[in-house]
C-alpha positions as CSV (number, residue, x, y, z in Angstrom):
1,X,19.7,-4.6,-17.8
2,X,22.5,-2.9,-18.1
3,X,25.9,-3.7,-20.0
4,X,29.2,-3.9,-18.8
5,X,31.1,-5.8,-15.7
6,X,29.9,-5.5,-12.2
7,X,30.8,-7.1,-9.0
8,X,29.4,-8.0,-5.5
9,X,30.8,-8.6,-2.0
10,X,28.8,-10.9,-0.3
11,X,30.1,-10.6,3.9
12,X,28.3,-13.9,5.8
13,X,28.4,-15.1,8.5
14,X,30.5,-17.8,8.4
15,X,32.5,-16.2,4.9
16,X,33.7,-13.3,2.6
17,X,32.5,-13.9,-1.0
18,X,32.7,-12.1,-4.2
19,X,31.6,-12.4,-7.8
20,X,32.4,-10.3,-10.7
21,X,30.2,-10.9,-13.4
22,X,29.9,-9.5,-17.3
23,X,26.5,-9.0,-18.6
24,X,26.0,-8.1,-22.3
25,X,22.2,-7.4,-23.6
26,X,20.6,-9.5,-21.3
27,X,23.2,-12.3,-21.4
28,X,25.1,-12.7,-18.2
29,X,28.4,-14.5,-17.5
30,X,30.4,-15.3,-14.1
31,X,34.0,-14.0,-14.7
32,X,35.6,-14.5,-11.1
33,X,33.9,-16.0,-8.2
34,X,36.2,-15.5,-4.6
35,X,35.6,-16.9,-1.2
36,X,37.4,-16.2,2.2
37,X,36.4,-18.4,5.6
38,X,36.2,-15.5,8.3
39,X,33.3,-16.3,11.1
40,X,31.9,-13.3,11.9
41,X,28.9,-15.2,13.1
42,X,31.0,-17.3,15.6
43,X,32.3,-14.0,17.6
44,X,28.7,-12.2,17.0
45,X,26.7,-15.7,18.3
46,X,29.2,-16.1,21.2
47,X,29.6,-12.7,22.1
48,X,27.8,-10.3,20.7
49,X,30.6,-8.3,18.4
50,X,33.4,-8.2,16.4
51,X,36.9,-8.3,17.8
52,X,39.8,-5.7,16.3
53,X,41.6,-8.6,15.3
54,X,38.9,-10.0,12.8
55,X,38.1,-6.2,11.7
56,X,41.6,-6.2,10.5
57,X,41.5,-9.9,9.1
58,X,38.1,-8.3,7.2
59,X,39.8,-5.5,5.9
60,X,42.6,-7.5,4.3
61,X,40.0,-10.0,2.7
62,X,37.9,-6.9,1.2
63,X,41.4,-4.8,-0.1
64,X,42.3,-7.6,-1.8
65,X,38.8,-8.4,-3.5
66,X,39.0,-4.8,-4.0
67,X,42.6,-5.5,-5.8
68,X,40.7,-7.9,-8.2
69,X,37.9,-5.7,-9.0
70,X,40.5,-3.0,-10.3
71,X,41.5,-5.2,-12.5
72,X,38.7,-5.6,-14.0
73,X,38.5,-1.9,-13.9
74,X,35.0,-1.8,-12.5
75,X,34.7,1.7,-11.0
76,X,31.7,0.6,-8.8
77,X,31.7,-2.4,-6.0
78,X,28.3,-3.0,-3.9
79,X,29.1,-4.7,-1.1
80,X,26.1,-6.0,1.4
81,X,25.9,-7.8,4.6
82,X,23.7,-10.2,6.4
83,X,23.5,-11.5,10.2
84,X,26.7,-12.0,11.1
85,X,27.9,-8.3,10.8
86,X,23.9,-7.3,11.0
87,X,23.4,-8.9,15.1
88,X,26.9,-7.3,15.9
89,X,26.8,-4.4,18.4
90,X,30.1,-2.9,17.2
91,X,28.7,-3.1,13.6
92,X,29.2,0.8,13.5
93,X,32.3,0.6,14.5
94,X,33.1,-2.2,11.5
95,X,31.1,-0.4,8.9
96,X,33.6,3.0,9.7
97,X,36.8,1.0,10.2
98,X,35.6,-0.7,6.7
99,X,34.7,2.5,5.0
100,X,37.9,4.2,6.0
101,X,40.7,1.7,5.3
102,X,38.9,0.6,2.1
103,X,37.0,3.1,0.8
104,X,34.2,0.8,1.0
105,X,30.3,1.1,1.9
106,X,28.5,-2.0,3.0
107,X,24.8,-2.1,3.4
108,X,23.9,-4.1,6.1
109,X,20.6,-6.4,4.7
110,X,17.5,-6.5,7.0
111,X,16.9,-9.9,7.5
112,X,13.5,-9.5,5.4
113,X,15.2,-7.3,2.5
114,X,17.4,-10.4,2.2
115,X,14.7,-13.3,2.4
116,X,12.8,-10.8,-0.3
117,X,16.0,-10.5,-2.4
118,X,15.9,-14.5,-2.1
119,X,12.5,-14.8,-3.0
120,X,13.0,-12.7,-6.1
121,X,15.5,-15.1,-7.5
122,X,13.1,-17.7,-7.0
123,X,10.5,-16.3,-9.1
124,X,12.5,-15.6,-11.9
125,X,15.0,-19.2,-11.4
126,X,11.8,-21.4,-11.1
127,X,9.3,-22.5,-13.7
128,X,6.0,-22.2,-13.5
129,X,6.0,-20.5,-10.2
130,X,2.3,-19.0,-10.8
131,X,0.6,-22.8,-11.1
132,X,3.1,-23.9,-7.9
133,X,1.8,-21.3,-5.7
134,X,-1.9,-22.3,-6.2
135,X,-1.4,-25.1,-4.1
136,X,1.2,-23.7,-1.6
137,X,4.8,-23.0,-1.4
138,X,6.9,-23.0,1.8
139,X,9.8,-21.0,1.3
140,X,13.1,-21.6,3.7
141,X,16.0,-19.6,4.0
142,X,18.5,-21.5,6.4
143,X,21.3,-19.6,6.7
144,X,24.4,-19.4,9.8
145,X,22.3,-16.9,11.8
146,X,18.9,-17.2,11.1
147,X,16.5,-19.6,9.3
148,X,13.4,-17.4,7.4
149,X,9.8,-18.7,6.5
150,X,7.0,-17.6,4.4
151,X,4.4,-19.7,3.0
152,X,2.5,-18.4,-0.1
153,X,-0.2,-19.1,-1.1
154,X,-3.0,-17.8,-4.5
155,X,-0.2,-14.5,-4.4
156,X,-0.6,-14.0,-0.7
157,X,2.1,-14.4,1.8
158,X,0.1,-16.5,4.9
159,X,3.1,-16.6,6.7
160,X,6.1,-14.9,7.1
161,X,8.9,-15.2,10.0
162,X,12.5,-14.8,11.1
163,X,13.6,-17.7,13.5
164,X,17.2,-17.2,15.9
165,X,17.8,-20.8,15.0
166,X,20.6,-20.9,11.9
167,X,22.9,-24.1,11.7
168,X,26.1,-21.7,13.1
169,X,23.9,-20.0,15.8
170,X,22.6,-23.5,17.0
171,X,25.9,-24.4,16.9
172,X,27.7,-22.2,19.5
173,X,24.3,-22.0,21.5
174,X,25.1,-26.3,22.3
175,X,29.3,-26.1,21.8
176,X,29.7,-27.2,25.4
177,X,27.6,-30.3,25.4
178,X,28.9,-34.2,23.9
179,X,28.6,-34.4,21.1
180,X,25.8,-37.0,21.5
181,X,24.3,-35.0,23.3
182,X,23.5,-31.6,20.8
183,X,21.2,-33.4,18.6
184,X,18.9,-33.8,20.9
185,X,19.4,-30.2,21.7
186,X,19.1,-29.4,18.4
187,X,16.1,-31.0,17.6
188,X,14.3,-29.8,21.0
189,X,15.2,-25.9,20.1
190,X,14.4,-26.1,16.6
191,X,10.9,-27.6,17.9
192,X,10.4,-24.9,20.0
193,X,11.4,-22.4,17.4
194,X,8.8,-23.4,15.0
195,X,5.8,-23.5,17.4
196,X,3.9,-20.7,15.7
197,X,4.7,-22.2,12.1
198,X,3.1,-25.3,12.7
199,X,-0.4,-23.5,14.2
200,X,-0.7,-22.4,10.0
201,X,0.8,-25.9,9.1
202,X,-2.3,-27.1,11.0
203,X,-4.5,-24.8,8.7
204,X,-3.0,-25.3,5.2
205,X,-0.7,-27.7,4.0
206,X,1.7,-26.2,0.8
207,X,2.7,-28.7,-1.3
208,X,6.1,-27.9,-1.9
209,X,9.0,-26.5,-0.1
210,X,12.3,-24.5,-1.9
211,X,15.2,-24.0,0.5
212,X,18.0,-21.6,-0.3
213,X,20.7,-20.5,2.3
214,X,24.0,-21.6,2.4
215,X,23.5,-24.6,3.7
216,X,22.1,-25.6,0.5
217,X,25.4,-25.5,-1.0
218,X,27.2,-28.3,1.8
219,X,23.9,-30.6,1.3
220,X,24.6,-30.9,-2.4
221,X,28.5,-31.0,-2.3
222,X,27.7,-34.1,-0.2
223,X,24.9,-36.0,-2.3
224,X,25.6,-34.2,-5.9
225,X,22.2,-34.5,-6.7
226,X,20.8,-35.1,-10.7
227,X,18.2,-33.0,-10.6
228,X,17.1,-29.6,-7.9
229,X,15.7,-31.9,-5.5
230,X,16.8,-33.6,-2.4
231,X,14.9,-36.2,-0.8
232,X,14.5,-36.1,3.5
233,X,15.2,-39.9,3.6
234,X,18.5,-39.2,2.4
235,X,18.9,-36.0,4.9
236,X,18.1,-38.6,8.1
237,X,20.5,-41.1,7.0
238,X,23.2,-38.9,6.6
239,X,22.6,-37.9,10.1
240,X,22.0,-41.3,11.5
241,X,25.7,-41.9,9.6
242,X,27.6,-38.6,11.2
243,X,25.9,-39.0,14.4
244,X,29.0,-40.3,16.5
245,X,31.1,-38.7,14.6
246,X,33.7,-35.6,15.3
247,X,33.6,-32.5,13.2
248,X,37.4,-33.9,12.0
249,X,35.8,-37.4,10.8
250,X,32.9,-35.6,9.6
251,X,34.9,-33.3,7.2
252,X,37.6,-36.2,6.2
253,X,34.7,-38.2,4.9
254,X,33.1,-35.8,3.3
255,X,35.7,-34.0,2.0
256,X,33.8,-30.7,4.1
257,X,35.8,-27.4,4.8
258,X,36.7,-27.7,8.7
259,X,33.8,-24.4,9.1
260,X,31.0,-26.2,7.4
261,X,31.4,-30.0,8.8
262,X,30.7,-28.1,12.1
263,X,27.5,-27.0,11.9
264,X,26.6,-30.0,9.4
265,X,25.0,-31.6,12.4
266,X,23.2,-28.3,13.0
267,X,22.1,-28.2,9.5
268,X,20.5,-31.9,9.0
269,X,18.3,-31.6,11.9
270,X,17.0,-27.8,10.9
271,X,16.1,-29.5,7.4
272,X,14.3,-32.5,9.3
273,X,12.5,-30.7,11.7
274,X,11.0,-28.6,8.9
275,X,10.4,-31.1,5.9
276,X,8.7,-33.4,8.5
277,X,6.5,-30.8,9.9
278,X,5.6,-29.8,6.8
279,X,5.1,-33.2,5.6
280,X,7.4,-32.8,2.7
281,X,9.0,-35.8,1.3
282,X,11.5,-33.9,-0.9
283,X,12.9,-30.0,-0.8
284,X,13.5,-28.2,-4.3
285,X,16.4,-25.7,-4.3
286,X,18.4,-23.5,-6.7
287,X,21.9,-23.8,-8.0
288,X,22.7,-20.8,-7.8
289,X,24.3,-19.1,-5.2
290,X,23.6,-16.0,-3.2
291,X,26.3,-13.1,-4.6
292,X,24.8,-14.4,-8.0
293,X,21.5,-13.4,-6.4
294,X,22.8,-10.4,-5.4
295,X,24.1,-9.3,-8.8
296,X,21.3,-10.5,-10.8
297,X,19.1,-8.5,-8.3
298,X,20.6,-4.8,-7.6
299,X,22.3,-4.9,-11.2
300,X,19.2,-5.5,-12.9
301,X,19.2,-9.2,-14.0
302,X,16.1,-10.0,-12.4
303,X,12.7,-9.3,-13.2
304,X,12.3,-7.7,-9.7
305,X,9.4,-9.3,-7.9
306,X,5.8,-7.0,-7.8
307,X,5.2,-5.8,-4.2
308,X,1.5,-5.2,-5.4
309,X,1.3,-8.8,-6.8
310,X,1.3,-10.0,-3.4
311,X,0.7,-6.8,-1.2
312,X,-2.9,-6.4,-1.5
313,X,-4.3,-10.0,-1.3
314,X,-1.3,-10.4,2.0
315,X,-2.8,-7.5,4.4
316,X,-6.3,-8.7,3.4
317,X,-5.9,-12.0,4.8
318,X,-3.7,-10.7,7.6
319,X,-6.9,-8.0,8.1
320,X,-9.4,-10.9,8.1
321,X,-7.9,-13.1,10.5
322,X,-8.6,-9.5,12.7
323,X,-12.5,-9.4,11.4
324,X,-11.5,-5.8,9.6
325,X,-14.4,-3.9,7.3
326,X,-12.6,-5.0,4.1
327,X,-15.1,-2.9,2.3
328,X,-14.0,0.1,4.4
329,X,-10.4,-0.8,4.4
330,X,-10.2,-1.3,0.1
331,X,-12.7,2.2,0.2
332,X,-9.4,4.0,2.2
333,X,-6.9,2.2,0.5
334,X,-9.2,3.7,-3.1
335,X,-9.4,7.3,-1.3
336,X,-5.7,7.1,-0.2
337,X,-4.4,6.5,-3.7
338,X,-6.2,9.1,-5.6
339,X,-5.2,11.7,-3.2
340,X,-1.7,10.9,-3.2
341,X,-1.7,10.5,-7.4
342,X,-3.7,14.0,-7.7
343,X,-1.9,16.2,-5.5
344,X,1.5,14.9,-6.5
345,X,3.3,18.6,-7.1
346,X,1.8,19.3,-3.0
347,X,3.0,16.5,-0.9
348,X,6.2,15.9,-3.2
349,X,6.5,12.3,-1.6
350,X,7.9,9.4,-3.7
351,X,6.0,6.5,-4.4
352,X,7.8,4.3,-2.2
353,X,5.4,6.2,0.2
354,X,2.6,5.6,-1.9
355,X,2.6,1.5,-1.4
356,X,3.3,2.7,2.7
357,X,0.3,4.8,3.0
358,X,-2.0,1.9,1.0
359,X,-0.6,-0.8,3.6
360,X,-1.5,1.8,6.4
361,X,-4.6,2.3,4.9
362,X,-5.9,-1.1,4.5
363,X,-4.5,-2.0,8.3
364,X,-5.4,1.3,9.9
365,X,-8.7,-0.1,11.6
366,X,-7.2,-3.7,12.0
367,X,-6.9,-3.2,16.0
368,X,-11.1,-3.1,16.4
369,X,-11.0,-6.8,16.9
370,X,-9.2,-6.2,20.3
371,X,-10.8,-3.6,21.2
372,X,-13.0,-1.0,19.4
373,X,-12.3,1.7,21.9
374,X,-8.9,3.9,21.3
375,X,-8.4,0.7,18.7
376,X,-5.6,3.0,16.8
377,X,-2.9,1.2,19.3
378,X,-3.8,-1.7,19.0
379,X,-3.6,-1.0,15.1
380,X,-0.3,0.2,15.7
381,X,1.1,-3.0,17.9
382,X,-0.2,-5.6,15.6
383,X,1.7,-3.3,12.5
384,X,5.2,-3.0,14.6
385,X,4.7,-7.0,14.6
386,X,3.8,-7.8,11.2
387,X,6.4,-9.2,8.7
388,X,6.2,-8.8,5.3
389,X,9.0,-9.6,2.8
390,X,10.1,-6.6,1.2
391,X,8.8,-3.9,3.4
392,X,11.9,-3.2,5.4
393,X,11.5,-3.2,9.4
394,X,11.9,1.0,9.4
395,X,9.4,1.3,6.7
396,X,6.8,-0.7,8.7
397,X,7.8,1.5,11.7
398,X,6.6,4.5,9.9
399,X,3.4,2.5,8.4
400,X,2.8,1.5,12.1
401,X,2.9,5.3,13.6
402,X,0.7,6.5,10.9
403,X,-2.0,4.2,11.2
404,X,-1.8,4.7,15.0
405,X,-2.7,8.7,14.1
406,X,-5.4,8.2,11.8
407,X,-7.8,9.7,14.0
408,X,-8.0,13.3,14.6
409,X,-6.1,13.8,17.5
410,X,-3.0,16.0,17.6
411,X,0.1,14.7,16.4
412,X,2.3,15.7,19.3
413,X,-0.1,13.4,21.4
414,X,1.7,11.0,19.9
415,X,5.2,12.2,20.4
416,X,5.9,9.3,22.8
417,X,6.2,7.1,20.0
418,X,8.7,8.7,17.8
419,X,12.2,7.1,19.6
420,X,12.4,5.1,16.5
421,X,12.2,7.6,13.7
422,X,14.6,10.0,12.8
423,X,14.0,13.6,13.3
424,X,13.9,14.5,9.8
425,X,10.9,12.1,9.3
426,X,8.6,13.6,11.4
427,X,7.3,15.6,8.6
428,X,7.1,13.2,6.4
429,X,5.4,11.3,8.7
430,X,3.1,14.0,9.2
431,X,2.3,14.7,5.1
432,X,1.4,10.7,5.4
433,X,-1.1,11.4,8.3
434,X,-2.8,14.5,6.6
435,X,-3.5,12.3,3.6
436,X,-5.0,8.9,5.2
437,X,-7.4,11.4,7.6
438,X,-8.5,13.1,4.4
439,X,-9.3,9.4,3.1
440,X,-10.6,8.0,6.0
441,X,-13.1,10.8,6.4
442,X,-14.1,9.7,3.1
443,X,-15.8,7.1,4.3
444,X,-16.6,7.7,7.6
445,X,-19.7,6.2,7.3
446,X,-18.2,3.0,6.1
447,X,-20.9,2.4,3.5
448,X,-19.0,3.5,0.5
449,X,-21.4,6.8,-0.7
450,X,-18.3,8.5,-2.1
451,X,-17.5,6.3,-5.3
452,X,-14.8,8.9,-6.6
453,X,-13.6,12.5,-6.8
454,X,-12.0,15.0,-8.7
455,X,-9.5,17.4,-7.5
456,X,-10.2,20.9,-8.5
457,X,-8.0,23.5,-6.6
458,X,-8.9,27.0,-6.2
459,X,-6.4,30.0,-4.8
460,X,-5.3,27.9,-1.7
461,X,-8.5,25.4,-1.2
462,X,-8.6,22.0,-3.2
463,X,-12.1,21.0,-3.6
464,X,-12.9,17.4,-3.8
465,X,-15.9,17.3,-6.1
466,X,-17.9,14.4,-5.2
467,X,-19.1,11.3,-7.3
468,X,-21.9,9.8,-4.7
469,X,-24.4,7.4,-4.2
470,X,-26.4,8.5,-0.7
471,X,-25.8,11.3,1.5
472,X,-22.4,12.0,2.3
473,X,-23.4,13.9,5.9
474,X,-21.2,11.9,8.3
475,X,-18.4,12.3,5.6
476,X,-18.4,16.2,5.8
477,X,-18.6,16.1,9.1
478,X,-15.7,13.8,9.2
479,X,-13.6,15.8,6.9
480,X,-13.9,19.3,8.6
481,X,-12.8,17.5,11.6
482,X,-9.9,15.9,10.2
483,X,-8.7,18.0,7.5
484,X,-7.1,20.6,10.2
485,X,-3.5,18.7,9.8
486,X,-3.8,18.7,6.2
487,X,-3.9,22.7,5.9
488,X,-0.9,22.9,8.6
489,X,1.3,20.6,7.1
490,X,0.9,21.6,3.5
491,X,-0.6,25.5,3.6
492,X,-4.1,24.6,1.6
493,X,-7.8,23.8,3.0
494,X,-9.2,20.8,1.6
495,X,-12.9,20.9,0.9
496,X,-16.0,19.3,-0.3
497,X,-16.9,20.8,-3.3
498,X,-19.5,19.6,-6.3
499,X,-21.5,16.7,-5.2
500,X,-22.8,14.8,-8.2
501,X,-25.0,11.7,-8.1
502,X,-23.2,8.5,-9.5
């Protein structure tokens, strides 16, 4: 971790936030914490973007933030975002207006970078996290916008899913109807929402649940619980007790901002519907909130959660569910890994592209279980459609498209479905491609007769010399057919060389 005093602007959906906090050798203390009401969710929910009006009101609230950060005299400010600015159409427009009348950048979180982020602080905030996960965790993120689900499980995500249904969203979806009225609105949507989580609920019961979100934050300003626990018998009376009652009444008895005895309605029967189809008596949560999150997180605070800790085991399961060669798919992933790590100075790729071709490795043959024949698509679909925290939505994209061209086809046969990659990637893309072919010849015979190799290059030819167990014949033939993009896209042939027996 770093020393020093270092600050984070949270932008929500339903509020501005920032905290400015000192860390000193590994010790961390809050210094300022500041929060602004500004709905951007209500005018992105409703309408679909931002007015000029709350741009400006924005800009005042970040300049002044920005005022209290100088005075700190901390040079750098991170500022991030989540589905309020995130769902806006005119978020461009915000981000520029933002960037020139501030001198601010935000990053606008993917909804799965920020349920990851979320996650991260749980691993490090809670004890004994390794023993809870045996038996199951269901891990909720209710928030104004959305409301996110995974369920781990032995270090493997089983489930993982963004849901349109958070307590402000709900809110302006119903505002027109009585108020007796929306929570049976509520509860019928919400039903609907979490069709697809109850099918695994069906399969394996977790036995514990963690919410975080801000709605975490109203729920314990109202029942200021002893311990990190709050129980769902409590959460149904308080809704049997505001039931009739106006969002006025509501935040009088409470002693609620105006903003958050709104959606409090919203927010009991999102917490209902999932504790009781979950069978969960009670729900654990953190005290802390999310720009301390944030901090701990990008600043260093955290021990950052292992992608490969969960990774491998996740697209494993996700593969069996599809019937994948698992042999085939680790024998890829093996191939995949040692080519990328021994020809380093070729590809010049970073390794954030090393854990993207493994995931495309172990999923490239996942779409036989539709169909066997031209089974790269439906590799490609069920990829696009997969959620896993932590992988960001672009960087499954690319995982997607090159898994679809793992076969030896040309590349621009596949030209149709680059609208969502940026020109500059193609390449990129296309060192990804060369590689998994090489591996994927490697075993082409899916009986794993190639153990290992060793690199040896030569003028401009690598040789792969050859630890084996059987003959290796459909492997050489599927390697002079596939290696053809490899010595376009990087200038070298790549050949068998030595064969030695095992």
């Amino acid at each position: 971790m770093r020393n020093g005093i270092f600050a984070i602007i949270d932008i929500g959906s339903s509020a501005f936030r920032m905290q400015i906090n000192e860390f000193v050798d590994g010790e961390s203390r809050t210094l300022e914490y500041l929060t602004k009401s500004l709905s951007l969710g209500k005018e992105t929910f409703n309408k679909g973007y931002i007015s000029l009006e709350t741009v400006k009101k924005s800009t005042e609230i970040i300049n002044k933030f920005l005022k209290k950060a100088r005075d700190y005299h901390i040079s750098k400010v991170v500022a991030v975002a989540t589905s309020g600015l995130r769902e806006a159409i005119n978020r461009d427009f915000f981000i520029d207006y933002i960037k020139k009348n501030t001198g601010l950048s935000i990053n606008i979180l993917e909804l799965y970078e920020e349920l990851f982020i979320r996650y991260t602080a749980f691993v490090n905030e809670v004890e004994d996290v390794n023993e809870l996960e045996k038996n199951g965790v269901i891990f909720a993120n209710v928030s104004s916008g959305n409301v996110a689900l995974t369920i781990n499980c032995k270090k493997c995500i089983i489930y993982a899913e963004a849901l349109p249904f958070g307590s402000l969203r709900l809110n302006e979806i119903f505002k027109d109807l009585d108020d007796r009225e929306k929570i049976k609105a509520f509860k019928k949507y919400v039903q609907n929402m979490l069709s697809e989580f109850k099918k695994i609920l069906d399969k394996k019961q977790p036995k514990l649940i963690f919410f975080t979100g801000s709605t975490v934050t109203i729920l314990r300003s109202i029942f200021n619980p002893k311990k990190e626990e709050i129980y769902l018998s409590d959460i149904k009376k308080l809704l049997s007790d505001v039931k009739y009652l106006n969002s006025e009444n509501i935040a009088k008895k409470y002693n609620l901002q105006h903003n958050k005895a709104e959606i409090l309605k919203a927010v009991l029967v999102s917490y209902i519907e999932i504790m009781e189809l979950s069978k969960q008596k009670k729900f654990h949560f953190s005290k802390t909130k999310f720009p301390h999150k944030l901090l701990h997180y990008y600043f260093k605070g955290y021990r950052k959660t292992s992608l490969k800790r969960y990774l491998e085991n996740t697209l494993i399961y996700q593969g069996e569910k599809y019937d994948f060669d698992k042999n085939h798919a680790l024998a890829v992933q093996k191939h995949t890994r040692n080519l990328f790590k021994g020809l380093r100075e070729i590809h010049n790729l970073s390794n954030k592209y090393l854990t993207l071709l493994e995931i495309a490795a172990i999923t490239h043959d996942i779409g036989y279980f539709i169909n066997p024949n031209n089974h790269e698509f439906n590799s490609y679909y069920i990829l696009k459609s997969m959620h896993i925290p932590g992988i960001f939505e672009k960087d499954m994209n690319i995982v997607a498209l090159t898994a679809l061209m793992h076969r030896e086809k040309d590349v621009e046969d596949y030209k149709a479905y680059f609208d969502n990659i940026n020109p500059e990637d193609v390449f990129l893309l296309k060192k990804m491609v060369a590689i998994l072919r090489v591996a994927d010849a490697l075993d082409a015979g899916h009986n794993q007769v190639i153990h290992s190799f060793d690199i040896v290059k030569i003028s401009d030819t690598i040789f792969l010399d050859l630890h084996v167990s059987g003959y290796t014949f459909l492997e050489e033939i599927s390697l002079a057919r596939k290696s053809k993009l490899f010595e376009n896209v990087f200038g070298v042939k790549i050949e068998i060389g030595k064969k030695l027996a095992n």
